[in-house]
TIFILUM-550110 format. One record per atom (N, C-alpha, C): x, y, z; residue in one letter. Coordinates in steps of 0.1 Angstrom, whole numbers, plus 5000, padded with zeros to 4 digits. Layout:
<guvos>
XYZA;...
</guvos>
This chain:
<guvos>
665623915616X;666323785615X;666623735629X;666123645632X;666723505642X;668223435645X;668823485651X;670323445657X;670323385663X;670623245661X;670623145669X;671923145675X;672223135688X;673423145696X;674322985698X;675222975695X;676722845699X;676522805717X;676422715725X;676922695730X;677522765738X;678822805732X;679622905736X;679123025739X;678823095731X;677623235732X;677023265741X;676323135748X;675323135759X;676223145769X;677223105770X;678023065782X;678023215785X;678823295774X;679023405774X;677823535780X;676623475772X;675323585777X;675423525794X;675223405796X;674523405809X;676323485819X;677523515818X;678023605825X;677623735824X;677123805813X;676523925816X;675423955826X;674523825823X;673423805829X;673323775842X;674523705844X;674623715865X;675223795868X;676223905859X;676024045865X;675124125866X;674224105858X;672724145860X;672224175873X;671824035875X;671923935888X;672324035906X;673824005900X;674724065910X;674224215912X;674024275900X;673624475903X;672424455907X;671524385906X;670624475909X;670424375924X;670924305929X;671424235947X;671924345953X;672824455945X;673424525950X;672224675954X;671424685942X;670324765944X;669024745955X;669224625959X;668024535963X;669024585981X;670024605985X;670424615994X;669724766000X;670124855992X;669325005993X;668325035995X;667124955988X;666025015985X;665125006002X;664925116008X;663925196015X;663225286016X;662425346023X;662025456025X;663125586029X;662825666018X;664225806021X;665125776007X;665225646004X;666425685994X;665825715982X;666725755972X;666625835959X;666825725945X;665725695937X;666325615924X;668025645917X;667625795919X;669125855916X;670125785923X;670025745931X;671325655946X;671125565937X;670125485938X;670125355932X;670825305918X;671025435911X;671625435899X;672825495897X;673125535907X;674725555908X;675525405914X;674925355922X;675625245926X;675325115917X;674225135908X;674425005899X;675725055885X;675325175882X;676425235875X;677825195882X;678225235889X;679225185895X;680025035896X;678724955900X;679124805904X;679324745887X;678624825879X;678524745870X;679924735859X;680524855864X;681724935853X;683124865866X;682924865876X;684024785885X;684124635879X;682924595876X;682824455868X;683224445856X;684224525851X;684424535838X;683824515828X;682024555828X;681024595817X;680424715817X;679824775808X;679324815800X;677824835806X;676924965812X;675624965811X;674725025801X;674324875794X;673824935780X;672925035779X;672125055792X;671025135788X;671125255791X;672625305794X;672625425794X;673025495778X;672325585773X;672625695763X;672125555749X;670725495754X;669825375745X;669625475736X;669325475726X;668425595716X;667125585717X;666625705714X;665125695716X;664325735704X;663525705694X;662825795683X;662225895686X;661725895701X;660525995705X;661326075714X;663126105717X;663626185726X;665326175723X;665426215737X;666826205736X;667326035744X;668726035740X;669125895750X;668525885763X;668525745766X;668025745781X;669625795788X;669225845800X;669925945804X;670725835818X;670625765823X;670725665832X;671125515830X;671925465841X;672525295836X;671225205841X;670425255848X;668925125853X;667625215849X;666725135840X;665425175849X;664925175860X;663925265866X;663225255880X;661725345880X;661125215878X;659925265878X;658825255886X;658525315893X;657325335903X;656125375904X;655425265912X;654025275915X;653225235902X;652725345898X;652125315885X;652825345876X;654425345873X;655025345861X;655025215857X;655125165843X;655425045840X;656925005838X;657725085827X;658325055824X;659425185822X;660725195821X;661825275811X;661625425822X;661325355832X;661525495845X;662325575843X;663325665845X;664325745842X;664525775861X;665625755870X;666425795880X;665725915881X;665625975894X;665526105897X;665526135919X;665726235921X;665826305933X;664826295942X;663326205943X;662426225947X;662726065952X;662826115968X;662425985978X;661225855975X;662025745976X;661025675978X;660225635995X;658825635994X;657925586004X;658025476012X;657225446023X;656725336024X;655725326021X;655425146015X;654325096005X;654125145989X;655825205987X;655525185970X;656025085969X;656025055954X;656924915948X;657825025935X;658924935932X;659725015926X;660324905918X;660224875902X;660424805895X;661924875886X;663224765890X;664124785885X;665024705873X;665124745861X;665224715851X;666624745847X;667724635840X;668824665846X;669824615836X;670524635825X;671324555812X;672624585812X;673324505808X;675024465809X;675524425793X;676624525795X;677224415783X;678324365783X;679124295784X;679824175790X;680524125779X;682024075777X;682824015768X;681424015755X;681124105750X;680724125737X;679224085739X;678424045748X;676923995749X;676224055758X;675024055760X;674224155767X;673024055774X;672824135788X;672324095800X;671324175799X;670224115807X;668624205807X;668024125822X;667824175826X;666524115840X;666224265844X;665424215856X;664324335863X;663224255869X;663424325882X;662924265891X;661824385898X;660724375904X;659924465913X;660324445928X;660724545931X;660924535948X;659624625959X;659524625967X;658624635978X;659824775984X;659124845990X;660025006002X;658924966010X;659324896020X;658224926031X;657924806034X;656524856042X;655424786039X;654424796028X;653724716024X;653124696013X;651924646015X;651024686007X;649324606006X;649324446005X;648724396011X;648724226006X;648124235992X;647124325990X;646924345972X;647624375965X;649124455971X;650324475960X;651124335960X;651424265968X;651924165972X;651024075963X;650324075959X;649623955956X;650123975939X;649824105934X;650324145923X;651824085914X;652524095926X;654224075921X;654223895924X;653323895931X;653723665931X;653023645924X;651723725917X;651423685901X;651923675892X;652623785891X;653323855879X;654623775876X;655323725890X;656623695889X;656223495883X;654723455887X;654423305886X;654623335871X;653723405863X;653523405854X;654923385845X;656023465847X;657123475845X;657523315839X;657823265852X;658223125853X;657123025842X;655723075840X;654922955838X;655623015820X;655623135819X;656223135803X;657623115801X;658223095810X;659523055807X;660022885804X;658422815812X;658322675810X;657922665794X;657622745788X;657322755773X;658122735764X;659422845768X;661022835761X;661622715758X;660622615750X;661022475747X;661322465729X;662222445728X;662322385710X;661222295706X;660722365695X;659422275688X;658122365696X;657822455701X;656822565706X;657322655702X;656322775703X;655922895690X;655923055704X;656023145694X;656223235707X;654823265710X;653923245707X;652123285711X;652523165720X;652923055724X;652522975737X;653123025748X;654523135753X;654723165758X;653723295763X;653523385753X;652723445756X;651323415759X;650423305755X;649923265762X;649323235781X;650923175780X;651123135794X;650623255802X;651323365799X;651623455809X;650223515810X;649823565796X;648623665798X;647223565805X;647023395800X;646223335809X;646223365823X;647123345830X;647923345838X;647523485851X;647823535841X;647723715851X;646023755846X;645723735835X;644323785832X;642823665839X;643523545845X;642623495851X;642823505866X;644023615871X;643823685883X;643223815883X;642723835871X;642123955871X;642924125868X;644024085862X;645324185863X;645024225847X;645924315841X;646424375830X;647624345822X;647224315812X;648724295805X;649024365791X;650224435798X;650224545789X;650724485776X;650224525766X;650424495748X;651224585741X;651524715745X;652424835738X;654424795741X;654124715750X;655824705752X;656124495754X;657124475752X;657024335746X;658024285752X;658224135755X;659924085755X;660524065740X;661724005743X;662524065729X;664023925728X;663923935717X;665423855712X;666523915721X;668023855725X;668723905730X;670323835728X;671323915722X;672723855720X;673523975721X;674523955709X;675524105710X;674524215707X;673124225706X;673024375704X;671524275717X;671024435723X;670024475734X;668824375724X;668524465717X;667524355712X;667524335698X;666524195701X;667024125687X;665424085680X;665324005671X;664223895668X;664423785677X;663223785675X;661723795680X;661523865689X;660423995688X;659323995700X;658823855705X;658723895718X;658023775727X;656923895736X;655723895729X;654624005736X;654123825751X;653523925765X;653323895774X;651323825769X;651323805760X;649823765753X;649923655739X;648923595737X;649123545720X;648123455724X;648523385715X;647723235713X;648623085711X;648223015718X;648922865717X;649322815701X;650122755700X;650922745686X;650822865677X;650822935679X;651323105673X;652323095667X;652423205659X;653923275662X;655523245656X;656523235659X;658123205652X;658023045664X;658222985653X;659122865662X;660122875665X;660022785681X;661222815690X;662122715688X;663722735688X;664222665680X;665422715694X;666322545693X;667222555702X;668422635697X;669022695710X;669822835705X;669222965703X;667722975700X;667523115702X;667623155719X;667723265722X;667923335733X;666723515734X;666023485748X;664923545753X;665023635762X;664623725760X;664123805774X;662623795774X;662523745789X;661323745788X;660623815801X;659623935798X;659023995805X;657524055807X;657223985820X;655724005818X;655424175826X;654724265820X;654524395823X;652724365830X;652724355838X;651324375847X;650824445852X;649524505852X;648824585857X;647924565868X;647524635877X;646724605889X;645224605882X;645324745872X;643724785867X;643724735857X;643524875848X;643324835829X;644924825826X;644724765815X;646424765811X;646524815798X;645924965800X;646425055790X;647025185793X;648225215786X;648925285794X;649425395786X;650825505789X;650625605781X;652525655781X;652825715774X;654125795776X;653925885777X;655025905794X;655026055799X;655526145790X;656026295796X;656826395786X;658226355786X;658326285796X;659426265793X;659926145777X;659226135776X;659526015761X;660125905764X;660125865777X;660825755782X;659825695792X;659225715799X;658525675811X;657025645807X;656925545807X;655725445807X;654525425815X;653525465819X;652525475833X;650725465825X;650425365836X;649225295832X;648225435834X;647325435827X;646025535823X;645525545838X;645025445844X;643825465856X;645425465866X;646125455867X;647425515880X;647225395891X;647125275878X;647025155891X;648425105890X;648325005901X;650524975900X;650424895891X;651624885886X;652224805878X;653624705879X;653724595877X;654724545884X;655124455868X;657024405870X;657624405862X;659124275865X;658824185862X;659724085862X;660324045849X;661524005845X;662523975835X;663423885838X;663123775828X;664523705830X;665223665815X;666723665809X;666823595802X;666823475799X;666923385792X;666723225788X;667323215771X;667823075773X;668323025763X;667422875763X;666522875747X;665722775741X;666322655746X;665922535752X;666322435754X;665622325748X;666222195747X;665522065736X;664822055752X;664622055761X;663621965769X;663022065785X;664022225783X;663722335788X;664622425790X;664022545787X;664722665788X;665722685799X;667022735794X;668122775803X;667822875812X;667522905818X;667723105828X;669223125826X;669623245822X;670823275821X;671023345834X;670023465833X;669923545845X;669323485858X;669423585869X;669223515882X;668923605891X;667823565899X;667123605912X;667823565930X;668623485922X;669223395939X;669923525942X;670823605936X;671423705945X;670623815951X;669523815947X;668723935953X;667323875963X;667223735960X;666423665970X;667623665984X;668223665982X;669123615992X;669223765999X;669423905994X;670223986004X;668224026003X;667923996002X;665424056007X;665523896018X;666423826018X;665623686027X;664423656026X;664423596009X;663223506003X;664123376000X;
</guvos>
C-alpha cells in the first residue's frame, strides 16, 4: 500500500533527512587513505544519536542472516551495496560508497553518497558524475501525473547510454515512518509504466551503477552486494517528496559538497 504523506510529514522526513545530510559531511571529513570503514561508523553512529535519532540500519533484519551489524553502509570498489564496516584500511584510488538512514521525531532518512580516498582514475570519476547526473535526471521524474517506469527510465537511459550497468536485483523504495515502504522505484523501466505518481508520495531514489556487467552477487556474509566481473560500482541516493510541478529533495548533498569543496 501507498502512503501518501501531510505536508506536515514531509517537513518532518526532510529533518531526518538533513541529518542524513549532516552524517555523512561528518563522514566525508575522514575518508582517506589509512582509515578504517569501522572509524567511519563509529563517528556516524555517534553524530547521529548526539542528534537525538535513531540509526535505523543498525540491527535491519535480514531473511538471508543475521541483523546488519552497523549504523552506515560502506561499500567498496566493487561492492554495490549493504557493505558491512570493518578493520581493513582504505587505499588510494578506491571509491567508497556510503549509505546512511535516520530516524527522527517518528520518520526516516535515507541518502548515500560515493566518495573518492585519494586519487582516482578519470574513468572512476567519470563513473560517479554519471551516476550521480542520472540521479538528478530521475528525480526530474518525481512529478504528479508520471509513473514509476519514467523515473526509472531516466536513469537506466541515462547510465546505459554511457555504457555502465544498472543493477536490477536491488531497487529504490517508498519511504516514511517505516525504512521502506510502497513502491519500489527500480533504477530501469519503461516510460508511462508502473504506479502513478501522485503528490505526497515520498522516494528514495537510487541509482546502483556499474563500471562493467551489472550483474552481481551476495557475499557470505548475507549482506554485502559485489558485481560478478569486480568492476566498481558507484551509488547515489536521495530522498524526495512528489511534487505538482517537481519533486521536493528532502535530503542533501550541500553539506558534504561543502567539507570535499565541490
Amino acid at each position: 500500500m501507498i502512503i501518501l504523506k501531510t505536508d506536515d510529514e514531509i517537513e518532518l522526513l526532510r529533518q531526518s533527512n538533513l541529518l542524513v545530510g549532516r552524517t555523512l559531511a561528518e563522514v566525508a571529513k575522514l575518508i582517506k587513505p589509512g582509515v578504517t570503514t569501522r572509524q567511519l561508523d563509529k563517528v556516524a553512529e555517534e553524530f547521529i544519536r548526539d542528534n537525538g535519532a535513531i540509526p535505523t540500519f543498525k540491527g535491519f533484519p535480514n531473511p538471508y542472516g543475521g541483523p546488519f551489524p552497523a549504523s552506515i553502509c560502506t561499500s567498496v570498489n566493487s561492492q554495490v551495496v549493504h557493505g558491512i564496516p570493518n578493520d581493513e584500511p582504505l587505499k588510494d584510488g578506491d571509491i567508497v560508497s556510503v549509505d546512511c538512514g535516520t530516524f527522527l521525531n517518528g520518520f526516516c532518512g535515507d541518502s548515500a553518497y560515493t566518495f573518492t580516498v585519494g586519487e582516482v582514475s578519470a574513468e572512476i570519476q567519470q563513473l560517479l558524475k554519471v551516476t550521480k547526473e542520472a540521479l538528478y535526471l530521475g528525480i526530474q521524474n518525481a512529478v504528479h501525473g508520471k509513473r514509476i517506469g519514467d523515473i526509472g527510465y531516466a536513469i537506466q537511459n541515462h547510465c546505459e547510454s554511457n555504457g555502465y550497468g544498472v543493477v536490477r536485483e536491488f531497487v529504490g523504495h517508498g519511504i516514511g515512518k517505516d525504512m521502506h515502504e510502497d513502491p519500489a522505484v527500480p533504477n530501469y523501466g519503461k516510460r508511462g509504466s508502473g504506479p502513478l505518481l501522485k503528490k505526497g508520495m515520498c522516494l528514495a531514489i537510487e541509482p546502483m551503477i556499474t563500471l562493467g556487467d551489472r550483474k552481481v552477487y551476495l557475499e557470505n556474509d548475507s549482506w554485502s552486494v559485489r558485481t560478478r566481473d569486480k568492476s566498481m560500482a558507484a551509488h547515489f541516493e536521495h530522498t524526495v517528496a512528489v511534487g505538482l510541478d517537481a519533486a521536493d529533495i528532502l535530503s542533501s548533498f550541500e553539506f558534504i559538497e561543502k567539507v570535499l569543496g565541490e
